[in-house]
Backbone atoms as SQL, in Angstrom:
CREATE TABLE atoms (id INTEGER PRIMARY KEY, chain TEXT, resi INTEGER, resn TEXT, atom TEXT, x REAL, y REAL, z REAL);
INSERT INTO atoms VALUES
  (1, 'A', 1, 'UNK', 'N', 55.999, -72.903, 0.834),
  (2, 'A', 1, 'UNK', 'CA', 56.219, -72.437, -0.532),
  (3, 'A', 1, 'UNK', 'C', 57.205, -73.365, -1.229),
  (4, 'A', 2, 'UNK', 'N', 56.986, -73.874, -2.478),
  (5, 'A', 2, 'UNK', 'CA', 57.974, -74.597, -3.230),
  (6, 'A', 2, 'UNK', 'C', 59.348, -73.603, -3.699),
  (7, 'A', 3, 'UNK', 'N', 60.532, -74.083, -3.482),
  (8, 'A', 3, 'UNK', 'CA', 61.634, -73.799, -3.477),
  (9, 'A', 3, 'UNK', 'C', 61.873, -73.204, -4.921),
  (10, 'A', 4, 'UNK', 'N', 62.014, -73.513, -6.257),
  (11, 'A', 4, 'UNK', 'CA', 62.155, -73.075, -7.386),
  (12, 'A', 4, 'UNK', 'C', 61.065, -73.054, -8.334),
  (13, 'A', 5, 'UNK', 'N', 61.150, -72.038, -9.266),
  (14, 'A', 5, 'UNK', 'CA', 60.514, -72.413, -10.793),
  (15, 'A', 5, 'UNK', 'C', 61.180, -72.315, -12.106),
  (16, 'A', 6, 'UNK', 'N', 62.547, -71.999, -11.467),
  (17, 'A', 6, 'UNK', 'CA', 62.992, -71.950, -12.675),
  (18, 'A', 6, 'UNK', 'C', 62.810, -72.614, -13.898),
  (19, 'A', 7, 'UNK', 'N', 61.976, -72.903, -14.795),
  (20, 'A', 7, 'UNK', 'CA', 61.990, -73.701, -15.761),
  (21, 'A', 7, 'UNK', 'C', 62.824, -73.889, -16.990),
  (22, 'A', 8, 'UNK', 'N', 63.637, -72.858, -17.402),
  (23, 'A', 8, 'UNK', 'CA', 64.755, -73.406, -18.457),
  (24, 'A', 8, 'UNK', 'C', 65.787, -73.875, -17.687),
  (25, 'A', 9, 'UNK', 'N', 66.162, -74.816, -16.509),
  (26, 'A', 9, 'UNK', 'CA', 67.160, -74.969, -16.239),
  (27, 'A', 9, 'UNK', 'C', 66.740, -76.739, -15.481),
  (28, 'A', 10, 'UNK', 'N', 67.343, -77.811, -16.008),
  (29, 'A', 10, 'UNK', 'CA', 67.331, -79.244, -15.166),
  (30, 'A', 10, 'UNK', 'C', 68.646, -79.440, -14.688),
  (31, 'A', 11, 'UNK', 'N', 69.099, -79.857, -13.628),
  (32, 'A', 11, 'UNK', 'CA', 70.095, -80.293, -12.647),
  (33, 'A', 11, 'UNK', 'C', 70.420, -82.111, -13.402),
  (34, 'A', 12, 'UNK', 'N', 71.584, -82.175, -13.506),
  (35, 'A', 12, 'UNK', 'CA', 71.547, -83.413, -14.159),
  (36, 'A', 12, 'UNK', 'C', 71.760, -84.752, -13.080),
  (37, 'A', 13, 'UNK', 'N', 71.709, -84.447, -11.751),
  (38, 'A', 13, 'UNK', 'CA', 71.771, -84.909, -10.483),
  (39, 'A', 13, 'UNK', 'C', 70.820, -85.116, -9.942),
  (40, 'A', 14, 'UNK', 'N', 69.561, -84.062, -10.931),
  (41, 'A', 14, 'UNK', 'CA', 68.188, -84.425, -10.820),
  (42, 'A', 14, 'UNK', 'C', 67.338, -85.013, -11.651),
  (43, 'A', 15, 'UNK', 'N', 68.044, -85.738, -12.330),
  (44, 'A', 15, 'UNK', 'CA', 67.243, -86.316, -13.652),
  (45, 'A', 15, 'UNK', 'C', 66.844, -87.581, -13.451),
  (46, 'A', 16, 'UNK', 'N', 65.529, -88.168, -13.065),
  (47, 'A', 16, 'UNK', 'CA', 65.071, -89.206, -12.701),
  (48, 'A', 16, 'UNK', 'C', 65.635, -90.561, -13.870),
  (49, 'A', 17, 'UNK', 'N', 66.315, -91.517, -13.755),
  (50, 'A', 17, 'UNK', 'CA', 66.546, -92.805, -14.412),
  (51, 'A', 17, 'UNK', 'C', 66.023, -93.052, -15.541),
  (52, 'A', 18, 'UNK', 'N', 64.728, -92.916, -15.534),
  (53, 'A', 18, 'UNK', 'CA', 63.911, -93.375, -16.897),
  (54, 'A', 18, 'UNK', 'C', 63.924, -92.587, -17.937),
  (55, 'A', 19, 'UNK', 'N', 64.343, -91.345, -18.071),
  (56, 'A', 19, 'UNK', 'CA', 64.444, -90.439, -18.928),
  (57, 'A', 19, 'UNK', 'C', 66.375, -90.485, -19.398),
  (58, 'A', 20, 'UNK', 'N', 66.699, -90.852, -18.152),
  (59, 'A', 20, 'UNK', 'CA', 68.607, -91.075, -19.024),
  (60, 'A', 20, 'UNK', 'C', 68.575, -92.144, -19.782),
  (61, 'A', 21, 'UNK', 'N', 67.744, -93.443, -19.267),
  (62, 'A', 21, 'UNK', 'CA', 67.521, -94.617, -20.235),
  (63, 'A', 21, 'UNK', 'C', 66.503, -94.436, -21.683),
  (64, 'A', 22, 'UNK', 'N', 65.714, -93.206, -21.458),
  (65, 'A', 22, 'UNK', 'CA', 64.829, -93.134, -22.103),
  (66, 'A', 22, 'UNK', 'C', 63.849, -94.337, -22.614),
  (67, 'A', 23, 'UNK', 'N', 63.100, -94.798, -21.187),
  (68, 'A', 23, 'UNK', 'CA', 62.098, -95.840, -21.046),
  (69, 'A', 23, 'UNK', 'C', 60.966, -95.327, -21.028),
  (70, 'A', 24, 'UNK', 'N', 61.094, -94.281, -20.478),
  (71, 'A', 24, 'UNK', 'CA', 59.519, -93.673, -19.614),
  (72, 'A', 24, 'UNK', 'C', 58.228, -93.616, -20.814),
  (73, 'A', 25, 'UNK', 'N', 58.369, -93.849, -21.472),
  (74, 'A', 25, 'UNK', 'CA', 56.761, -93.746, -22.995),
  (75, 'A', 25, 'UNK', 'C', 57.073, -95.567, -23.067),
  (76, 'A', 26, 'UNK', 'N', 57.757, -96.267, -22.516),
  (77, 'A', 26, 'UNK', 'CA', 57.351, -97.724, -22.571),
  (78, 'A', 26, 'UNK', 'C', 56.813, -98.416, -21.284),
  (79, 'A', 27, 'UNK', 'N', 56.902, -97.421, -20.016),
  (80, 'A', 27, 'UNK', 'CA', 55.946, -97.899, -19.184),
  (81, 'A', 27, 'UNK', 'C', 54.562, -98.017, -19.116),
  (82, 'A', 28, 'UNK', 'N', 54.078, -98.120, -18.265),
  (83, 'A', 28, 'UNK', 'CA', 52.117, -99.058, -18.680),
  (84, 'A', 28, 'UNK', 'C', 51.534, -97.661, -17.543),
  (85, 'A', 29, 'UNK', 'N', 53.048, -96.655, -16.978),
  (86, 'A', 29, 'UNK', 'CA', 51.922, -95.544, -16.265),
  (87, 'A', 29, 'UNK', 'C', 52.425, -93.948, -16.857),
  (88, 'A', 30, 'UNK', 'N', 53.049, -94.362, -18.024),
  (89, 'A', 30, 'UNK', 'CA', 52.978, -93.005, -18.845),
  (90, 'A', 30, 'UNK', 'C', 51.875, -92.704, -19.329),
  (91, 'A', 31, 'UNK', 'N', 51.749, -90.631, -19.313),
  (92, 'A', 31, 'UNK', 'CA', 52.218, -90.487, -18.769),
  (93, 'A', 31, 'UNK', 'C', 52.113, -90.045, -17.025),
  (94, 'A', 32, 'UNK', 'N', 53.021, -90.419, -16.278),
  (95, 'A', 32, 'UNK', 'CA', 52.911, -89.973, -14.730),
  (96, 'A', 32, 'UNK', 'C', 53.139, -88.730, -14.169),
  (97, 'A', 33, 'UNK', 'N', 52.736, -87.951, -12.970),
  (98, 'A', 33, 'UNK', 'CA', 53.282, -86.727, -12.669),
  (99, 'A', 33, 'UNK', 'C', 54.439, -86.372, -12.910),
  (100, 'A', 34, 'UNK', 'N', 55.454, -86.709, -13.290),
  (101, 'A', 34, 'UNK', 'CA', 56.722, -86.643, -13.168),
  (102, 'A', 34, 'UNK', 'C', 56.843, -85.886, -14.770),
  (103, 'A', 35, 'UNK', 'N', 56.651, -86.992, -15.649),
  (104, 'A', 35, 'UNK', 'CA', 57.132, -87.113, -16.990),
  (105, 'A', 35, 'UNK', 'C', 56.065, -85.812, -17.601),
  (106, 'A', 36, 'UNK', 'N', 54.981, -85.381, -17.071),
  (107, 'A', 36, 'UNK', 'CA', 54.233, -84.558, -17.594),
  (108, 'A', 36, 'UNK', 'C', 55.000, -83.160, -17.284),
  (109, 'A', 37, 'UNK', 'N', 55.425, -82.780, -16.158),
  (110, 'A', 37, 'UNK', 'CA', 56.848, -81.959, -15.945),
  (111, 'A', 37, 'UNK', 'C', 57.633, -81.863, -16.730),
  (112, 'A', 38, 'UNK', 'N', 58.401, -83.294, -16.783),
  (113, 'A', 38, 'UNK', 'CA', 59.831, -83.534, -17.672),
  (114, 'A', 38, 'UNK', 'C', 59.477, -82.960, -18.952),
  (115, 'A', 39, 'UNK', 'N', 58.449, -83.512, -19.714),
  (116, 'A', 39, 'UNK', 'CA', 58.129, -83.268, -20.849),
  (117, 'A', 39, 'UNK', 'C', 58.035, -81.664, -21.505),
  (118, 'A', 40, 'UNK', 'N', 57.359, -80.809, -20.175),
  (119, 'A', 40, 'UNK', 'CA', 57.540, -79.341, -20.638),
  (120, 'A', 40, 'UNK', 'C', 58.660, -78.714, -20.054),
  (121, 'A', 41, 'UNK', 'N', 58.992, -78.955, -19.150),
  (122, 'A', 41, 'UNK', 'CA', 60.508, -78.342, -18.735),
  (123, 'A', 41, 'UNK', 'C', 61.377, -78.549, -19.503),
  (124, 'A', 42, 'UNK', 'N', 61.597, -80.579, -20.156),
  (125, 'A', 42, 'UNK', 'CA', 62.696, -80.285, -20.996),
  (126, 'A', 42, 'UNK', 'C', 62.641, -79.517, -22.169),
  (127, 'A', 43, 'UNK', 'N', 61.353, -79.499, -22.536),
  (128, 'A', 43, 'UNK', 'CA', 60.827, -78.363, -24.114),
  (129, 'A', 43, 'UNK', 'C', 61.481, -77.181, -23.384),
  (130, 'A', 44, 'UNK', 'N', 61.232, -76.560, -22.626),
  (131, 'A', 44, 'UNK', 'CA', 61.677, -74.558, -22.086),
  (132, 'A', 44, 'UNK', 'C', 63.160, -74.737, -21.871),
  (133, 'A', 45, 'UNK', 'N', 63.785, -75.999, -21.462),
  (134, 'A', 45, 'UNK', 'CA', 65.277, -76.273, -21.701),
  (135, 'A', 45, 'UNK', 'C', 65.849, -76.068, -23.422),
  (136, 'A', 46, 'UNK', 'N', 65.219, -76.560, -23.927),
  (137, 'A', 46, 'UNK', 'CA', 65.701, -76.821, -25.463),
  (138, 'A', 46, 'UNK', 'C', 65.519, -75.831, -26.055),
  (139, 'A', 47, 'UNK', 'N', 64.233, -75.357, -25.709),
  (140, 'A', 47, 'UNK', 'CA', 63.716, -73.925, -26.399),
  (141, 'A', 47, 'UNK', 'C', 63.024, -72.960, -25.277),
  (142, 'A', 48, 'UNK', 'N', 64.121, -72.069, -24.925),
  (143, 'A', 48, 'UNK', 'CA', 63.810, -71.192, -23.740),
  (144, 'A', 48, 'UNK', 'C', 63.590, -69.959, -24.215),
  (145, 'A', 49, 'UNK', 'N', 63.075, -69.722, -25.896),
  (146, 'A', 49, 'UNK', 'CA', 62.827, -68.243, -26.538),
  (147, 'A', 49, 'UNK', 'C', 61.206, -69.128, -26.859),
  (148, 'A', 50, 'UNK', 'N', 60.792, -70.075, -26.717),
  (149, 'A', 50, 'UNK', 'CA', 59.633, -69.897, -27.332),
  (150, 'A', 50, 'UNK', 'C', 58.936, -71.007, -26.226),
  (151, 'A', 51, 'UNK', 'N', 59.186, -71.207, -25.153),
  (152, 'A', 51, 'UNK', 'CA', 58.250, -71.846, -24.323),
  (153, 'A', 51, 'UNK', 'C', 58.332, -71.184, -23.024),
  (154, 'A', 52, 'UNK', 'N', 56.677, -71.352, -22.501),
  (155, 'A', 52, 'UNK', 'CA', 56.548, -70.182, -21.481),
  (156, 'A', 52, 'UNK', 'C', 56.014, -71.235, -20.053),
  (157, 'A', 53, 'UNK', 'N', 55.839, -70.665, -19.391),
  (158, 'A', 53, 'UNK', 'CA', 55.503, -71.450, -17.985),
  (159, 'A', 53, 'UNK', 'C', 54.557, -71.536, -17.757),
  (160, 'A', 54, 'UNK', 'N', 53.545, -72.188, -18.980),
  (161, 'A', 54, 'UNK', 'CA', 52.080, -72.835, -19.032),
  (162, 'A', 54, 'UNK', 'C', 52.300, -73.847, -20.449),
  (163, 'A', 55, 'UNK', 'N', 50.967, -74.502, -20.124),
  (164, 'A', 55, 'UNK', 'CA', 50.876, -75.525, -21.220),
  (165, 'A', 55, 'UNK', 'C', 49.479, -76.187, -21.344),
  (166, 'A', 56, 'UNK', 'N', 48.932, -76.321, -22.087),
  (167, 'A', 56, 'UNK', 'CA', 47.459, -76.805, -22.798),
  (168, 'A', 56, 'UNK', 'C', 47.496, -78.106, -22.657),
  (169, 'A', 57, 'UNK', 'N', 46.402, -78.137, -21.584),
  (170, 'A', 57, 'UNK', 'CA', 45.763, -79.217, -21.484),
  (171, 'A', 57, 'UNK', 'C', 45.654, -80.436, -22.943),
  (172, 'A', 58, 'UNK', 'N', 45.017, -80.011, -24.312),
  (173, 'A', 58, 'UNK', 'CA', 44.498, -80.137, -25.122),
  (174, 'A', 58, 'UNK', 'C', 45.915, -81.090, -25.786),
  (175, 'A', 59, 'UNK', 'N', 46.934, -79.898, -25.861),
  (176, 'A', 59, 'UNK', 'CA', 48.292, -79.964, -26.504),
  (177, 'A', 59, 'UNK', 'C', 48.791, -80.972, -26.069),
  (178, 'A', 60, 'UNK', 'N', 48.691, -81.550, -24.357),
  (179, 'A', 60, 'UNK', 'CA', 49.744, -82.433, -24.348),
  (180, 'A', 60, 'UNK', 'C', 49.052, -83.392, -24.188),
  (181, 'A', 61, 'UNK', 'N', 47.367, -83.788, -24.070),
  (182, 'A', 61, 'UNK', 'CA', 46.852, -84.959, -24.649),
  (183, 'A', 61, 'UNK', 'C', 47.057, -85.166, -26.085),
  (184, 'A', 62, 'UNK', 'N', 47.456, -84.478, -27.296),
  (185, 'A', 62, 'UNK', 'CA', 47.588, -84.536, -28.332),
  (186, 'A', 62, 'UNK', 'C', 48.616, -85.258, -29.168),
  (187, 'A', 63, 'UNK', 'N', 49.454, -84.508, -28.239),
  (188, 'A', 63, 'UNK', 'CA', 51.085, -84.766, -28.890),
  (189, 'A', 63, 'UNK', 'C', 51.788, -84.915, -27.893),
  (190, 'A', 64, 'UNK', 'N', 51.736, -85.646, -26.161),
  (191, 'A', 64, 'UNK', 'CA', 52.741, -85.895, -25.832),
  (192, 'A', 64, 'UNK', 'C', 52.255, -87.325, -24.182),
  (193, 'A', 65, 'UNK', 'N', 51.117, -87.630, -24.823),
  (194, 'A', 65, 'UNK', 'CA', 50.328, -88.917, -24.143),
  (195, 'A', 65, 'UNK', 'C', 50.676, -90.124, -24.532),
  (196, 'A', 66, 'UNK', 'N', 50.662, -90.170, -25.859),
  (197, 'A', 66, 'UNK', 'CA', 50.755, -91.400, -26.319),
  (198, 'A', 66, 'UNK', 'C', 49.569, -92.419, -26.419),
  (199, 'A', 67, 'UNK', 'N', 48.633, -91.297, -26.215),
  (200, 'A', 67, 'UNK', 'CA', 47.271, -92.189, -26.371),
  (201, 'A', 67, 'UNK', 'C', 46.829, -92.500, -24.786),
  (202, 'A', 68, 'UNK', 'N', 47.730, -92.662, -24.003),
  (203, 'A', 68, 'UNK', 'CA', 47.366, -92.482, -22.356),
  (204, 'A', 68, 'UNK', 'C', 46.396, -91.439, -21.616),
  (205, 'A', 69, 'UNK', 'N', 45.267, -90.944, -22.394),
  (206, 'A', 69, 'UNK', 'CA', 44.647, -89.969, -22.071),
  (207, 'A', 69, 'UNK', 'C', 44.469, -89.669, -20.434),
  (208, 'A', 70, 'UNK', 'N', 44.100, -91.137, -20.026),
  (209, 'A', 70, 'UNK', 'CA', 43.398, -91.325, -18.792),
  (210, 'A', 70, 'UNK', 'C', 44.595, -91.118, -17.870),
  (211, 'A', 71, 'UNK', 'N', 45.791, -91.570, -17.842),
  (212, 'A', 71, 'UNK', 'CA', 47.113, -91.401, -17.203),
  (213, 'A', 71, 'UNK', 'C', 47.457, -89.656, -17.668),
  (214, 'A', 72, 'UNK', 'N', 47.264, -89.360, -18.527),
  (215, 'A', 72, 'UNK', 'CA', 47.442, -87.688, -18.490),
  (216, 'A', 72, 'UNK', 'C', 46.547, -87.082, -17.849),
  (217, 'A', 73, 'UNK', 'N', 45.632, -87.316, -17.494),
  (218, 'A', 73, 'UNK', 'CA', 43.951, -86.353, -16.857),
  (219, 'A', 73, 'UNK', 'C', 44.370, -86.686, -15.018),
  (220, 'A', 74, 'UNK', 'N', 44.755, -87.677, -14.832),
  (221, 'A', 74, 'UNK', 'CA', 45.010, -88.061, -13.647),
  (222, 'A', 74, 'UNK', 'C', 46.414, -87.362, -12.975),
  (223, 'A', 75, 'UNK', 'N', 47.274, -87.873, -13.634),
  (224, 'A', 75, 'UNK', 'CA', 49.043, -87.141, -13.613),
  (225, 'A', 75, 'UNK', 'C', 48.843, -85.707, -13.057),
  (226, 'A', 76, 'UNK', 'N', 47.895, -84.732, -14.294),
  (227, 'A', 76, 'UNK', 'CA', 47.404, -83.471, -13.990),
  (228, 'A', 76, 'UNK', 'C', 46.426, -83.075, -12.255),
  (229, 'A', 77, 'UNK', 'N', 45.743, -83.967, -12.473),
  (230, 'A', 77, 'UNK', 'CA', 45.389, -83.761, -11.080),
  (231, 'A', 77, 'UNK', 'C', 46.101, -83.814, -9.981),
  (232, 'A', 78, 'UNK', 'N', 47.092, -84.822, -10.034),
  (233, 'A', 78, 'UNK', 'CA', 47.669, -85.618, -8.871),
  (234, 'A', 78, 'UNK', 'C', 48.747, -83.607, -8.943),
  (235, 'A', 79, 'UNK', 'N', 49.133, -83.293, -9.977),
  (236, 'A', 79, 'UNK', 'CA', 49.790, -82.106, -10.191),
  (237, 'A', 79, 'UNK', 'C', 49.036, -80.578, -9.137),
  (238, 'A', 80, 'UNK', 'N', 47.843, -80.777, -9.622),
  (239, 'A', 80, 'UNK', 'CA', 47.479, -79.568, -9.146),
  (240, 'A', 80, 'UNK', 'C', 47.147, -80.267, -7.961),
  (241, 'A', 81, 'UNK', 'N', 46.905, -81.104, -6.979),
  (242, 'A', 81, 'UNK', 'CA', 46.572, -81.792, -5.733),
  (243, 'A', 81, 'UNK', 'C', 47.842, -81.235, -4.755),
  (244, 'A', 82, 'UNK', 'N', 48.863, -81.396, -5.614),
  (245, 'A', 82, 'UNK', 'CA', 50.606, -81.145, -5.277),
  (246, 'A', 82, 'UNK', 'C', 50.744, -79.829, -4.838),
  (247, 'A', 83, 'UNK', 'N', 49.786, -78.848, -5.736),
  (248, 'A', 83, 'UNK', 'CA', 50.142, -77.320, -5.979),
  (249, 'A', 83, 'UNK', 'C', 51.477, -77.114, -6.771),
  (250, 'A', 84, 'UNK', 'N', 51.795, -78.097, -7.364),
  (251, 'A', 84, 'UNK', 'CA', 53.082, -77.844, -8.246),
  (252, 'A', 84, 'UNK', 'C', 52.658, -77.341, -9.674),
  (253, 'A', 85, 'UNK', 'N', 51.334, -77.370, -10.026),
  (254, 'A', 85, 'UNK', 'CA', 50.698, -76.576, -11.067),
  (255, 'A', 85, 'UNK', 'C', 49.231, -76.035, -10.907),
  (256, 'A', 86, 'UNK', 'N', 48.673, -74.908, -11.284),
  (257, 'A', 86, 'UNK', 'CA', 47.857, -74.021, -11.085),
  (258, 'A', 86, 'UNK', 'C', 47.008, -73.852, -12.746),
  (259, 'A', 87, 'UNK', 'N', 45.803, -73.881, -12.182),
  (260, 'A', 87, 'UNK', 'CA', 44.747, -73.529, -13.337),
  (261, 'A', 87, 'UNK', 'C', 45.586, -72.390, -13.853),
  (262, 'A', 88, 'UNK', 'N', 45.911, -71.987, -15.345),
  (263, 'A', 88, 'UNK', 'CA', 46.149, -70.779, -15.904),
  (264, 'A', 88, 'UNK', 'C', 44.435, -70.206, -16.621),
  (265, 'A', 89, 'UNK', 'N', 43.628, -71.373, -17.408),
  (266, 'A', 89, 'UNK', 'CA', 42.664, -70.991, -17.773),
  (267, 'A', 89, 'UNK', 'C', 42.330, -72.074, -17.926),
  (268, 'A', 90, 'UNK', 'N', 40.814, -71.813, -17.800),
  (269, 'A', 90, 'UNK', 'CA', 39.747, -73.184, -17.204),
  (270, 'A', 90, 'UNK', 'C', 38.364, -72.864, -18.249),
  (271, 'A', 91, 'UNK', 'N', 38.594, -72.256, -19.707),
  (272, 'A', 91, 'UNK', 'CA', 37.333, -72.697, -20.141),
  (273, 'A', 91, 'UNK', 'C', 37.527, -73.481, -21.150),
  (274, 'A', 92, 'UNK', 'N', 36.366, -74.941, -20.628),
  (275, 'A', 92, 'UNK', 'CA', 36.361, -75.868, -21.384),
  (276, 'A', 92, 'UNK', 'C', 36.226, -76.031, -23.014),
  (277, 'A', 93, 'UNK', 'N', 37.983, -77.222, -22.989),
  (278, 'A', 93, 'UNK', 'CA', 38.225, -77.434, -24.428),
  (279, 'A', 93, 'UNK', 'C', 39.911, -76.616, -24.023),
  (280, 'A', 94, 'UNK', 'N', 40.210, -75.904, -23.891),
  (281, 'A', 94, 'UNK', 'CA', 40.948, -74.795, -23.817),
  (282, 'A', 94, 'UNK', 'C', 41.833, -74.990, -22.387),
  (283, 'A', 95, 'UNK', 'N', 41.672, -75.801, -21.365),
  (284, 'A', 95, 'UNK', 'CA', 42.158, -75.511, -20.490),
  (285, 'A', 95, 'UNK', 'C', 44.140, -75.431, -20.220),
  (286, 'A', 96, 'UNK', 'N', 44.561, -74.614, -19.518),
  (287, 'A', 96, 'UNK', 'CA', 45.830, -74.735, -19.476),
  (288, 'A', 96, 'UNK', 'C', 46.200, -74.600, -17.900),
  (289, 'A', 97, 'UNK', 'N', 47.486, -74.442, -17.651),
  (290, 'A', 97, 'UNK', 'CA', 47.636, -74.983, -16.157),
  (291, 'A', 97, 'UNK', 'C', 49.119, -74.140, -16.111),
  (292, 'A', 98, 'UNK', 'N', 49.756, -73.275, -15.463),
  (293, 'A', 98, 'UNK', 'CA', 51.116, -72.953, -15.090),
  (294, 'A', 98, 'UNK', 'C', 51.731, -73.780, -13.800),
  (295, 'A', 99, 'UNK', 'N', 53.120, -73.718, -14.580),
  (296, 'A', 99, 'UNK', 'CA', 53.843, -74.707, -13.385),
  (297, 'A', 99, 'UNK', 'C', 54.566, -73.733, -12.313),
  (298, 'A', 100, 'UNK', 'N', 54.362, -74.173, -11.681),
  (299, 'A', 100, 'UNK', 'CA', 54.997, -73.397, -10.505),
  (300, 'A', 100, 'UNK', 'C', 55.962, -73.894, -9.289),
  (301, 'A', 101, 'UNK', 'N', 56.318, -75.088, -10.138),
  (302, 'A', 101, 'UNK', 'CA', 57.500, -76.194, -9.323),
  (303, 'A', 101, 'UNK', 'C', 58.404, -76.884, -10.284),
  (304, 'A', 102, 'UNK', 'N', 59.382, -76.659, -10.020),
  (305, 'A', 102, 'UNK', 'CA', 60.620, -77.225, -10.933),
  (306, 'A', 102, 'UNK', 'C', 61.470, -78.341, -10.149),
  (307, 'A', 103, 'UNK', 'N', 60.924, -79.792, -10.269),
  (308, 'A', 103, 'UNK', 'CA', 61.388, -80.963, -9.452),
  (309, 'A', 103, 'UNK', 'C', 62.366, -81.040, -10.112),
  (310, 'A', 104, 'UNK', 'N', 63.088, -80.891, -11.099),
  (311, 'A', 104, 'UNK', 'CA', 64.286, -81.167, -11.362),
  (312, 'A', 104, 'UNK', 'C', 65.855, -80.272, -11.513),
  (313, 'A', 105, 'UNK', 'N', 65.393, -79.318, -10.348),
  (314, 'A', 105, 'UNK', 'CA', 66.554, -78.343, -10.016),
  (315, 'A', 105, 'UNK', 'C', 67.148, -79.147, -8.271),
  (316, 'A', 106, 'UNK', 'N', 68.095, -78.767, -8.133),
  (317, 'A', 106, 'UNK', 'CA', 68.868, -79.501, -6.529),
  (318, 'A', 106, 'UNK', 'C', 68.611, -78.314, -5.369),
  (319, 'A', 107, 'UNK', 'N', 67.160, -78.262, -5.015),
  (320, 'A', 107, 'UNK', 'CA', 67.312, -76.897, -4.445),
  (321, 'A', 107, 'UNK', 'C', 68.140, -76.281, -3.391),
  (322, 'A', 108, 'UNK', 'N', 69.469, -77.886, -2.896),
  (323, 'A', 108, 'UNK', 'CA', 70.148, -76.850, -2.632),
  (324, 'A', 108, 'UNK', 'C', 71.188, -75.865, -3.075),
  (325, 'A', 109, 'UNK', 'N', 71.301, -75.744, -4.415),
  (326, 'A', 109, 'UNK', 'CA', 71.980, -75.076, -4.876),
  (327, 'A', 109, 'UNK', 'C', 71.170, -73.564, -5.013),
  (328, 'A', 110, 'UNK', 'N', 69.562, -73.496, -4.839),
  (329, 'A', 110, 'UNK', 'CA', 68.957, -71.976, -5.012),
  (330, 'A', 110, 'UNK', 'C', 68.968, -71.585, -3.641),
  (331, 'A', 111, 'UNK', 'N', 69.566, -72.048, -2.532),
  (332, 'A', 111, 'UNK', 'CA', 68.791, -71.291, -0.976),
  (333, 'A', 111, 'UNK', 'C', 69.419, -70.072, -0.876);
């Protein structure tokens, strides 16, 4: 079983490099499993009254790819391959996915 889900909460001990430099949308593999996380966790960080622990497929090819479609469709898989995210709803056009792993908490601070 994965250790946390907390999602309004990032560990700043867990904050991968490219996001303190804020590089990661100028690499050639955004976006990657990682940053597709970062991207909605840090949203439920910022806004923890209006973001929930799913997210649209649709939405974040839209507005948070960068035109990387093919690196978002993949990222997602490599995600649910992980079990760190789960089909929420699967009819096509519409699909969304809940996270159910929070890589950027120190889990040893939840045991």
């Amino acid at each position: 079983m994965l250790a946390e889900k907390d999602l309004r909460r990032i560990d700043e001990d867990m904050i991968p490099l490219k996001y303190i430099l804020g590089i990661q949308e100028e690499l050639p593999t955004y976006p990657d499993h990682i940053d597709v996380l970062w991207v909605i966790i840090n949203e439920a960080v910022k806004r923890p009254d209006r973001q929930k622990d799913t997210f649209g497929q649709l939405g974040f090819f839209n507005y948070h790819s960068n035109g990387n479609i093919e690196n978002a469709k993949a990222s997602i898989e490599k995600l649910l391959e992980m079990g760190w995210i789960e089909p929420a709803k699967t009819k096509p056009g519409h699909e969304s996915y809940r996270i159910l792993h929070n890589p950027f908490i120190n889990n040893k601070n939840n045991e």
